[in-house]
N, C-alpha and C positions, 0 to 999 in steps of 0.2 A: 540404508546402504551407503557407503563411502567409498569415493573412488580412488584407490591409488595413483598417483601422478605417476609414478613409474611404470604403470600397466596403463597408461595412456599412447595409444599409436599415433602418432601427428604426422599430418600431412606431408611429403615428401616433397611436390611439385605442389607449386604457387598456384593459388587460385585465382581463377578469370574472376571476380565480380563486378556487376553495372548494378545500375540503380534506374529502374524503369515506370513510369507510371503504367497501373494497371488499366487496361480500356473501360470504357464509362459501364460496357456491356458485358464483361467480365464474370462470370457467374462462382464468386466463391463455394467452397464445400464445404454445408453446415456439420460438424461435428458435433452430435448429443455431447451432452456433460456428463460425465461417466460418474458425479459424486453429486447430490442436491448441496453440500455441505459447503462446495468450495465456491458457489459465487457467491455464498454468503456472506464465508470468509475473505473474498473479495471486494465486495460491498463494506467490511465492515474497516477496511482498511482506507477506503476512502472517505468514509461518514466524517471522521473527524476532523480531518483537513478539511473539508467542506467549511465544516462548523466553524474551526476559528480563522476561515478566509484564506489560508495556506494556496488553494488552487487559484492558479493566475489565466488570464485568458489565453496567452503564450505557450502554456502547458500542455502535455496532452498526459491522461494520467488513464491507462482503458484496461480492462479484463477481457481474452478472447476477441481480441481485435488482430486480423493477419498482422502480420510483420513481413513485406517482402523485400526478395533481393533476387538475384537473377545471379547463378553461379553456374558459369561455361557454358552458358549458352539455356540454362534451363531455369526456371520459375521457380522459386522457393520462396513458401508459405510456411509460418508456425504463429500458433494465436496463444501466448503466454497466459497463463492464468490471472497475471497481473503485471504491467510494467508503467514503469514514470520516464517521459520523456521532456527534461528541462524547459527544449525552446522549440517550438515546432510554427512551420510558415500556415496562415490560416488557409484553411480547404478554400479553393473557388472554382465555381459552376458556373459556366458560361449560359443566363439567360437572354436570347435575343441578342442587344448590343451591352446589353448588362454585364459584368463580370461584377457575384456577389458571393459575401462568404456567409459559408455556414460550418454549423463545428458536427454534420453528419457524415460520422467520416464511415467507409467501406473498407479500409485497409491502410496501413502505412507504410510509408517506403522512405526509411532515413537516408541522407544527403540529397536525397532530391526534394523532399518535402518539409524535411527540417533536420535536427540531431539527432544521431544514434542515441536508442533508450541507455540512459544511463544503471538502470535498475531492472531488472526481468524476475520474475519469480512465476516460480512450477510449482502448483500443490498436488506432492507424489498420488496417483491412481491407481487402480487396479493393473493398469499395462505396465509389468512389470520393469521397471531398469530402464524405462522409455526416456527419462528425463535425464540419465544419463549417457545417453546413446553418442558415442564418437565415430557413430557409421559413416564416412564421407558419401560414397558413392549416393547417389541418386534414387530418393530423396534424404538426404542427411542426415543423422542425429540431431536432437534438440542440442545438445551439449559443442558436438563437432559446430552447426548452425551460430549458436550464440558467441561460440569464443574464439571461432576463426573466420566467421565469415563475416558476422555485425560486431564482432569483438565491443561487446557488453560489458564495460566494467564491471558491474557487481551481477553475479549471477545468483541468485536462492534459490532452493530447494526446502521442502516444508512440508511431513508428515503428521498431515490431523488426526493423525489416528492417536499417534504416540507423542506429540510436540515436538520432536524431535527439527533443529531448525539448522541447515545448514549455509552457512554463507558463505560465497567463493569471489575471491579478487582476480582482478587481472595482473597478473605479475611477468612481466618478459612472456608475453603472448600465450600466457598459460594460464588457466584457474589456480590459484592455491587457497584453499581452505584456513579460515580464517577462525582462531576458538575466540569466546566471546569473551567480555569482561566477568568483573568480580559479580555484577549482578546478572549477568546470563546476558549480554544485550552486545549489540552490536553499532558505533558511530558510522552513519551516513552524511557526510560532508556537503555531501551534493543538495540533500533536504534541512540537513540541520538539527537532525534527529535519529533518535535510536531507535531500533527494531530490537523486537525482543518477542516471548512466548509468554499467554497468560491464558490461566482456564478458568471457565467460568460458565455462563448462562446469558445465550442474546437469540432472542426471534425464535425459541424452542429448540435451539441447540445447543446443547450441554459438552463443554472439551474443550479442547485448545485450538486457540488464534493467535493471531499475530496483532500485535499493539506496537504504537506509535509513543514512543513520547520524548518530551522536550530537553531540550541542552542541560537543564537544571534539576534532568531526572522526574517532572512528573507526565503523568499517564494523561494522554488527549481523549478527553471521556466521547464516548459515543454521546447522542443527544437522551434515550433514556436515563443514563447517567446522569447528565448535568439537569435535566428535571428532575431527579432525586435530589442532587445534592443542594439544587435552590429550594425543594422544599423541607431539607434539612434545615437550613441556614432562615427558612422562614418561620420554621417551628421553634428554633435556638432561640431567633426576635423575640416571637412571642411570649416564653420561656424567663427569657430576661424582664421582659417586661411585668411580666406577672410576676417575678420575683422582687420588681422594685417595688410596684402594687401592696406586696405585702410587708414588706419594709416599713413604706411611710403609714403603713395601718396600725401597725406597731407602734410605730414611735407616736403616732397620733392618740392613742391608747396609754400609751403611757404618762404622757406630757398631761393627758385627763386627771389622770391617777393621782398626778403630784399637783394637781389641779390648778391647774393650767389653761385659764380659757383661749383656747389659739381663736375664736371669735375676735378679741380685742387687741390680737396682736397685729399691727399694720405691716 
């Protein structure tokens, strides 16, 4: 589903937004995962950055972690399926006369805790047209939420079913839908990296995800990957070496033949 910018209703009167910390005693509302597919697909988007150090301590990079903000007077929660937030101030919990940090965070609240997530991504679910919702009134649409009231630059949307992957910019306080390059991908500036759709097999699920990779075009392997591909590259060794093995057996056979004793050769 793709939303027409012209069949977009935008808000008429200006929003009150604050930025409030949540109370220590706060009781979030767990929401079930409506697909087993998509934290995996969330997981699998962070695995690599992992791997080649890309995550900074500064960062906050989380799946299904609130997002609040407080709009005219009322509490507003949405826990993205996946978002990267640049620079964020480290959590601290006041023990005794202690103030210590720790990186267990319960919810995030940009400008008061650090910057607005630069990247948000929905992987579409069963509740249909949910992730495009421009509902203002209370409680808001994800879509109305992310681009008028955290104003998100990059917004995504992303059907595992079909790969289907859509990417929306912030243009003049509006989303505009962004079509991809000649290889199907799209530059993120902010990471330094492409996003793109790839199908395949990871952790017993078979279809499309979303892949990471580099300035220069290549793909940031998960970690079973790069164990495959070192013991490629250790079988190739072997490979080679046994190919020179049989070179100098050759030639050692030969050099007999024309009788040649390499005993007395120093």
């Amino acid at each position: 589903m793709v939303i027409s910018q012209e069949n977009i209703i935008r808000p008429a009167a200006t929003l009150n937004v604050t930025w409030e910390r949540l109370p220590d005693d706060y009781k979030l509302e767990e929401e079930p995962v409506e697909n087993t597919g998509q934290p995996l697909i969330a997981g699998a988007l962070r695995e690599p950055l992992e791997l080649i150090g890309y995550i900074k301590p500064e960062m906050l990079i989380a799946s299904n972690l609130g997002i609040c903000a407080t709009v005219n007077g009322e509490l507003v929660i949405k826990a993205p399926d996946w978002f990267y937030v640049p620079r964020v101030q480290p959590l601290a919990q006041r023990d005794s006369e202690a103030l210590l940090l720790t990186a267990d965070r319960k919810s995030y609240t940009p400008n008061l805790e650090g910057e607005t997530p630069s990247i948000v991504m929905e992987f579409l679910s069963d509740t249909e047209g949910g992730e495009y919702s421009v509902k203002r009134s209370y409680p808001p649409g994800k879509w109305f939420f992310y681009e008028q009231v955290l104003k998100v630059p990059n917004y995504i949307i992303f059907e595992p079913e079909t790969g289907l992957l859509e990417v929306y910019r912030l243009q003049e306080q509006r989303y505009d839908l962004e079509l991809p390059d000649p290889e199907g991908r799209h530059w993120f500036g902010e990471m330094g990296l492409f996003l793109g759709v790839w199908r395949g097999e990871k952790e017993g699920r078979t279809g499309y995800w979303l892949r990471w990779w580099d300035e220069g075009g290549n793909l940031l392997l998960w970690g079973v990957e790069r164990l495959e591909q070192e013991r490629q590259q250790v079988e190739q060794e072997r490979q080679r070496a046994e190919q020179e093995r049989q070179r100098a057996d050759r030639l050692v056979a030969y050099l007999r033949s024309q009788g040649i004793n390499l005993d007395e050769i120093e």
